[in-house]
VMD Tcl script that builds the backbone (N, CA, C; Angstrom):
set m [mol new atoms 270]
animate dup $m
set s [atomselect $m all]
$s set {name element resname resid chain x y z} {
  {N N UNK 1 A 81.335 30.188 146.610}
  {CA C UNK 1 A 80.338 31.106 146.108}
  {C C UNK 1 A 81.083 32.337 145.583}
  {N N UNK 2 A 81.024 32.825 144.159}
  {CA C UNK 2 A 81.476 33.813 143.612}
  {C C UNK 2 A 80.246 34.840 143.160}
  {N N UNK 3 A 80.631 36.170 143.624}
  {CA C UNK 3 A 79.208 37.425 143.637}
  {C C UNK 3 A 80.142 38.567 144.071}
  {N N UNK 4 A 79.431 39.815 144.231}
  {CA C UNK 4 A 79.394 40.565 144.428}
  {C C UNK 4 A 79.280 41.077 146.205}
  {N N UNK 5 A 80.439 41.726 146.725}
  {CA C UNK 5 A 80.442 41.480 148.025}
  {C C UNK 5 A 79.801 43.228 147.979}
  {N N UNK 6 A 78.353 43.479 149.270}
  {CA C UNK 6 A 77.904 44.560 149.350}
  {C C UNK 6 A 78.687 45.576 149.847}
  {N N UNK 7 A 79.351 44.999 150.850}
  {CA C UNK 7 A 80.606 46.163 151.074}
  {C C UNK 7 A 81.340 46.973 150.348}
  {N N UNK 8 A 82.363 45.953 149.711}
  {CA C UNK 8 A 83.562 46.559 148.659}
  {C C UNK 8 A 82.647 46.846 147.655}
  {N N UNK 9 A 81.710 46.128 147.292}
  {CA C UNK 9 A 81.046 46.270 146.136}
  {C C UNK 9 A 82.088 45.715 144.627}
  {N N UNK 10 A 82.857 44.477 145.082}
  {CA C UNK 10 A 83.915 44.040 144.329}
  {C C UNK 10 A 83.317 42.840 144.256}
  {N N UNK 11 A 83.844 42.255 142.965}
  {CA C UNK 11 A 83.127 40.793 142.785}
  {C C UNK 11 A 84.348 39.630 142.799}
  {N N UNK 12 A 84.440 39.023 143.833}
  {CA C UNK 12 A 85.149 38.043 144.525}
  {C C UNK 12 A 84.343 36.696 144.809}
  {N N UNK 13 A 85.128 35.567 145.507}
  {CA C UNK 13 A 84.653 34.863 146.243}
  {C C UNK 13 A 83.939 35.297 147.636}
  {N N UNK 14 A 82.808 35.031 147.873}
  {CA C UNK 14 A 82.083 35.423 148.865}
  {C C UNK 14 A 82.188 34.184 150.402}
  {N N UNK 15 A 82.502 35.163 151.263}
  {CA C UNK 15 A 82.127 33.919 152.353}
  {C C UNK 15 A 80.562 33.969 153.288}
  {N N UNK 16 A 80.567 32.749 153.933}
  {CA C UNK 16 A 79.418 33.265 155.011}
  {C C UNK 16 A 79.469 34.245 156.001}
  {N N UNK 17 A 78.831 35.260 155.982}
  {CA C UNK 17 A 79.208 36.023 157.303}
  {C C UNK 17 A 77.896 35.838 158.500}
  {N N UNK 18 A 78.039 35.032 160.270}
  {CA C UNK 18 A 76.842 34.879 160.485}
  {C C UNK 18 A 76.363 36.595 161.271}
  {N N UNK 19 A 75.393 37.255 160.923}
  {CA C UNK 19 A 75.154 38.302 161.685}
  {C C UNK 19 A 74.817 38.351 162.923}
  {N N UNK 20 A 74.481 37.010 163.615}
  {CA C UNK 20 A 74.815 37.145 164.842}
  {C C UNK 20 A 75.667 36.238 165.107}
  {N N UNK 21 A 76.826 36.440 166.120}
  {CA C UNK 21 A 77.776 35.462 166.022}
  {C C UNK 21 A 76.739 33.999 166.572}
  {N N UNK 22 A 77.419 32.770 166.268}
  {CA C UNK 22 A 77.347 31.905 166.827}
  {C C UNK 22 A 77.504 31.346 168.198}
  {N N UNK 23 A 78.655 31.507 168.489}
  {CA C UNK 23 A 78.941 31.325 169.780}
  {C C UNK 23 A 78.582 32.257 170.809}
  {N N UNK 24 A 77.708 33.715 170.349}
  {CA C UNK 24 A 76.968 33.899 171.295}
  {C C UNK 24 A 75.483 33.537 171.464}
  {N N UNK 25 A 75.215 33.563 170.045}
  {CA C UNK 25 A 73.629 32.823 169.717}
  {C C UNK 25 A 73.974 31.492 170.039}
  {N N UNK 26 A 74.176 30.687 170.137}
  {CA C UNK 26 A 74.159 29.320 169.340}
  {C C UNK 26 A 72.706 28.837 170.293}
  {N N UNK 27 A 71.943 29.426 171.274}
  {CA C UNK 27 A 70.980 28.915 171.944}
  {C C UNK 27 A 69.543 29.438 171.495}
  {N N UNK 28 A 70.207 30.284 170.098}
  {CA C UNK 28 A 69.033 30.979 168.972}
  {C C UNK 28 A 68.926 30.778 168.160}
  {N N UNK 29 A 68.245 28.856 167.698}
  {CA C UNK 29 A 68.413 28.436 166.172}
  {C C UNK 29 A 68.412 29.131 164.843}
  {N N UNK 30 A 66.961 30.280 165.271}
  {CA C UNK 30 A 66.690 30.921 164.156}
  {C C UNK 30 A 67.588 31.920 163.984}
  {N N UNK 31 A 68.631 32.203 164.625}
  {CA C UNK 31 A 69.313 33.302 164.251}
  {C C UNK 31 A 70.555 32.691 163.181}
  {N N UNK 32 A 71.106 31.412 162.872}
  {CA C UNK 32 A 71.315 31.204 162.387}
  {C C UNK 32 A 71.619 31.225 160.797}
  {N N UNK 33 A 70.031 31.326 160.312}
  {CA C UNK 33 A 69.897 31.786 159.229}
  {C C UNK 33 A 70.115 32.652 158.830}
  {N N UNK 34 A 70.589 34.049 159.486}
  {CA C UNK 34 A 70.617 35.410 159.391}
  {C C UNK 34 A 72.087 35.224 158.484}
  {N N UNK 35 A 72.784 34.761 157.314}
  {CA C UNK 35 A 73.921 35.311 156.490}
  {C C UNK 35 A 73.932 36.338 156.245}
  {N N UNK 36 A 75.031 36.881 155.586}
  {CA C UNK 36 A 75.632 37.815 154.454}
  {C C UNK 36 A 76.281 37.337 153.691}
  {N N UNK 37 A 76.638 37.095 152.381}
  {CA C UNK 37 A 77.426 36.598 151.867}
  {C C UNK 37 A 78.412 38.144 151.552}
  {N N UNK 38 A 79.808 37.721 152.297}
  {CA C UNK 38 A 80.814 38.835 151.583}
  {C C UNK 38 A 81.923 38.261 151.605}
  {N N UNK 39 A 82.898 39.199 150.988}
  {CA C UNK 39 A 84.219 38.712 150.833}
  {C C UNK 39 A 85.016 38.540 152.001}
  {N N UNK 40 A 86.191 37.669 151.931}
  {CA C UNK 40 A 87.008 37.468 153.077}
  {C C UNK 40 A 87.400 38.825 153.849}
  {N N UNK 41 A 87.665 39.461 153.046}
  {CA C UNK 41 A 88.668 41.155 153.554}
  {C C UNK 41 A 87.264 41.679 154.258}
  {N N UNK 42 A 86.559 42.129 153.728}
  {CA C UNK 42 A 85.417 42.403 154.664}
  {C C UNK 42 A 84.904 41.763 155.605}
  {N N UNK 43 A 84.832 40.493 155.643}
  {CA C UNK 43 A 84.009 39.684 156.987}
  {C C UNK 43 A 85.385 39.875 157.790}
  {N N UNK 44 A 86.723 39.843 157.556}
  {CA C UNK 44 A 87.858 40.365 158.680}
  {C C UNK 44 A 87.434 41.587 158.776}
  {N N UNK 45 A 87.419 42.536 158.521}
  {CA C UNK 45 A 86.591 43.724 158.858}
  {C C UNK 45 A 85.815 44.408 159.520}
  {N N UNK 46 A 84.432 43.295 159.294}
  {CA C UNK 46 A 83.272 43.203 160.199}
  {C C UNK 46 A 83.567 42.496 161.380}
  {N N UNK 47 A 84.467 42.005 161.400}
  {CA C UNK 47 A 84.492 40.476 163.141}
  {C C UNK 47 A 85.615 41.773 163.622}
  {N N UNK 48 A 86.047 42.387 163.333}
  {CA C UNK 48 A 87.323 43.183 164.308}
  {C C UNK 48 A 86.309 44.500 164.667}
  {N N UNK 49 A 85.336 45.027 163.770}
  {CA C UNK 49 A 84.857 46.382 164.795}
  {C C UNK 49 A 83.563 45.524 165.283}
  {N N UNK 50 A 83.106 44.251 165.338}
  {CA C UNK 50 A 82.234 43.674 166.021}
  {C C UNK 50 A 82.868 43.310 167.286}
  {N N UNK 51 A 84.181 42.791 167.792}
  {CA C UNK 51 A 85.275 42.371 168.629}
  {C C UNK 51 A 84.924 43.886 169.160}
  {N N UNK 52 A 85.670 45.023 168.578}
  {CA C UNK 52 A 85.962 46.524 169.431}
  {C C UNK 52 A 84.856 46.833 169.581}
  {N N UNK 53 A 83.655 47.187 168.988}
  {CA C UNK 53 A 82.276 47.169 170.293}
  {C C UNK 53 A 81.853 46.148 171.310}
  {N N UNK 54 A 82.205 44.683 170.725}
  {CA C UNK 54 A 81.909 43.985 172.230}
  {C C UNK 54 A 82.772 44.796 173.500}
  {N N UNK 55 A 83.822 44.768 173.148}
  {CA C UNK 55 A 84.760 45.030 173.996}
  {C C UNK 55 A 84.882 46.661 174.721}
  {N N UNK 56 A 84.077 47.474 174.289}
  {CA C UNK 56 A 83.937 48.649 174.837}
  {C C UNK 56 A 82.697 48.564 175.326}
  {N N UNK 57 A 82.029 47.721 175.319}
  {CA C UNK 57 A 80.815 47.073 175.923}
  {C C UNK 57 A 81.002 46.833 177.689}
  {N N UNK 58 A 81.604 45.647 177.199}
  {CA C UNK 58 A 82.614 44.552 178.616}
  {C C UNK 58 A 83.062 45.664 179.609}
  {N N UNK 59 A 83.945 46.762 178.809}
  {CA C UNK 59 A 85.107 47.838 179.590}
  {C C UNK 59 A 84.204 48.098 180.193}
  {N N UNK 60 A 83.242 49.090 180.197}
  {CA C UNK 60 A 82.113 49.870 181.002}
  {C C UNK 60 A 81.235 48.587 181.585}
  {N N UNK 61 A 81.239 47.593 182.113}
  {CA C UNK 61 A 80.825 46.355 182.765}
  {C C UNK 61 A 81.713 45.475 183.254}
  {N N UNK 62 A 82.778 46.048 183.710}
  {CA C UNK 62 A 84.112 45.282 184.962}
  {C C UNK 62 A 83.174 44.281 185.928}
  {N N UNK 63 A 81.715 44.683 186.301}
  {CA C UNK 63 A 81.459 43.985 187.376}
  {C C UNK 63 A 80.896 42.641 186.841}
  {N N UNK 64 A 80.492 42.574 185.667}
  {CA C UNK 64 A 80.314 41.236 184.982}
  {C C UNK 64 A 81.648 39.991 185.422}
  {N N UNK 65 A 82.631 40.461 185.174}
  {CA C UNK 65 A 83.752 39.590 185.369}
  {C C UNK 65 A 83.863 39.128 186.451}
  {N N UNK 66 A 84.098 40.236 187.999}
  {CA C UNK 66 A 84.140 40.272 189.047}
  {C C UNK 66 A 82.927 39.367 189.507}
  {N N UNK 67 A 81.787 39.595 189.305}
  {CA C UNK 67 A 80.634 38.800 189.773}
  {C C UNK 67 A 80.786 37.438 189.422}
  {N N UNK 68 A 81.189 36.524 188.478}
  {CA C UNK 68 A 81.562 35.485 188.083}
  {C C UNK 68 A 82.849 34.767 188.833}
  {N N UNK 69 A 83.532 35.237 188.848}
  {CA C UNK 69 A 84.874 34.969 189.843}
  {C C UNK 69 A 83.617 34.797 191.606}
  {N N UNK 70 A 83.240 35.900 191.890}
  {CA C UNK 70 A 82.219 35.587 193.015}
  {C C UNK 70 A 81.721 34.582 192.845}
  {N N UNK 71 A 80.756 34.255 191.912}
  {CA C UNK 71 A 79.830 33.154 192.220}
  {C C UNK 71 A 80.555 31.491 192.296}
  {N N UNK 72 A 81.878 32.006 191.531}
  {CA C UNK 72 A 82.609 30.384 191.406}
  {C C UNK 72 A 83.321 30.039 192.785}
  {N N UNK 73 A 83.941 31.314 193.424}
  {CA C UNK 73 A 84.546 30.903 194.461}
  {C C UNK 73 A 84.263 31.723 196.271}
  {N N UNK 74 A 83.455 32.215 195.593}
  {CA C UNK 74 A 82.611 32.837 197.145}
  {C C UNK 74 A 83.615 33.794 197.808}
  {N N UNK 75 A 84.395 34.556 196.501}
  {CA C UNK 75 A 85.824 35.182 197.837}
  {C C UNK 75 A 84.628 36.929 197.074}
  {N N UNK 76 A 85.025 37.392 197.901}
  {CA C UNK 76 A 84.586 38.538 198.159}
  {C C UNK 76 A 85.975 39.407 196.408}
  {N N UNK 77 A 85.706 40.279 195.683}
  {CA C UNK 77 A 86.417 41.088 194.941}
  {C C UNK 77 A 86.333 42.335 194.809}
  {N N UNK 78 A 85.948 42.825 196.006}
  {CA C UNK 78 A 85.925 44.217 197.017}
  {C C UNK 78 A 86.762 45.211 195.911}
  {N N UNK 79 A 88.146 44.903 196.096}
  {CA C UNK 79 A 89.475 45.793 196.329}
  {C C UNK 79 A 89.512 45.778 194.546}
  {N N UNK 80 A 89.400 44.487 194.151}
  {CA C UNK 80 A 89.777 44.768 192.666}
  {C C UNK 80 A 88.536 45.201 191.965}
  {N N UNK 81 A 87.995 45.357 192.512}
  {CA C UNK 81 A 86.748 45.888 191.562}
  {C C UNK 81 A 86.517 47.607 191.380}
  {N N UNK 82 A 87.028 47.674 192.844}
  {CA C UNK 82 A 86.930 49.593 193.263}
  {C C UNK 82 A 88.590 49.797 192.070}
  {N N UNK 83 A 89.419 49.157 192.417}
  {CA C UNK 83 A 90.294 49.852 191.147}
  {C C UNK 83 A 90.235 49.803 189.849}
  {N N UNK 84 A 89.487 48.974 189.636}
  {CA C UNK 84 A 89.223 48.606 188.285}
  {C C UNK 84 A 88.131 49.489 187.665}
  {N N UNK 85 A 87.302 50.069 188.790}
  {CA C UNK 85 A 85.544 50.535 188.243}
  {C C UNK 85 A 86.390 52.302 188.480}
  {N N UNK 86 A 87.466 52.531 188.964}
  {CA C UNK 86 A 87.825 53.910 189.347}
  {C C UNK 86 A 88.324 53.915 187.966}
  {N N UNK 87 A 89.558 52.918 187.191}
  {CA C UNK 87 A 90.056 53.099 185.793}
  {C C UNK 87 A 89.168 53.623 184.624}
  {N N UNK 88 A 87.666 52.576 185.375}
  {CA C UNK 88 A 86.964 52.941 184.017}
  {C C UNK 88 A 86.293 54.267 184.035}
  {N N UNK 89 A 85.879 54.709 185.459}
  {CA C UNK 89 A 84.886 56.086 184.995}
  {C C UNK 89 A 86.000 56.719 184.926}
  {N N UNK 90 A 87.101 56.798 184.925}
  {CA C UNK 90 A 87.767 58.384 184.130}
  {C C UNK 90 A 87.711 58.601 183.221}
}
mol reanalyze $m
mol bondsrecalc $m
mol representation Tube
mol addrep $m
């Protein structure tokens, strides 16, 4: 597909971009449909500050991780959680 990417506002080959990822939707058919068509340089663009807000997301939610490790193996994650939750509120 060759157009006009809304970003750059440059007219390139366009790729699919899905606006909600897949692999976190994939249990939301209709979200599927949700494209963008833009250029490669931009959809790398968009997936790296979509990556750095997930991920400053996650940081301030250590106990997500910790709770999962719990439920798989029933060990208590007391100790690593208090150092880990002390890293994050500073």
């Amino acid at each position: 597909m060759y157009g006009y990417c809304p970003i750059c506002k440059k007219r390139k080959t366009l790729t699919k971009h899905h606006i909600f990822r897949s692999a976190v939707w994939k249990d939301m058919p209709e979200t599927q449909s949700e494209i963008l068509p833009i250029c490669r340089q931009c959809h790398n663009l968009v997936e790296l500050e979509i990556t750095r807000r997930e991920n400053a997301i996650l940081q301030k939610n250590p106990d997500l991780y910790v709770d999962v490790v719990r439920d798989f193996t029933g060990r208590s994650m007391n100790g690593v959680f208090k150092r880990i939750h002390q890293r994050v509120r500073v």
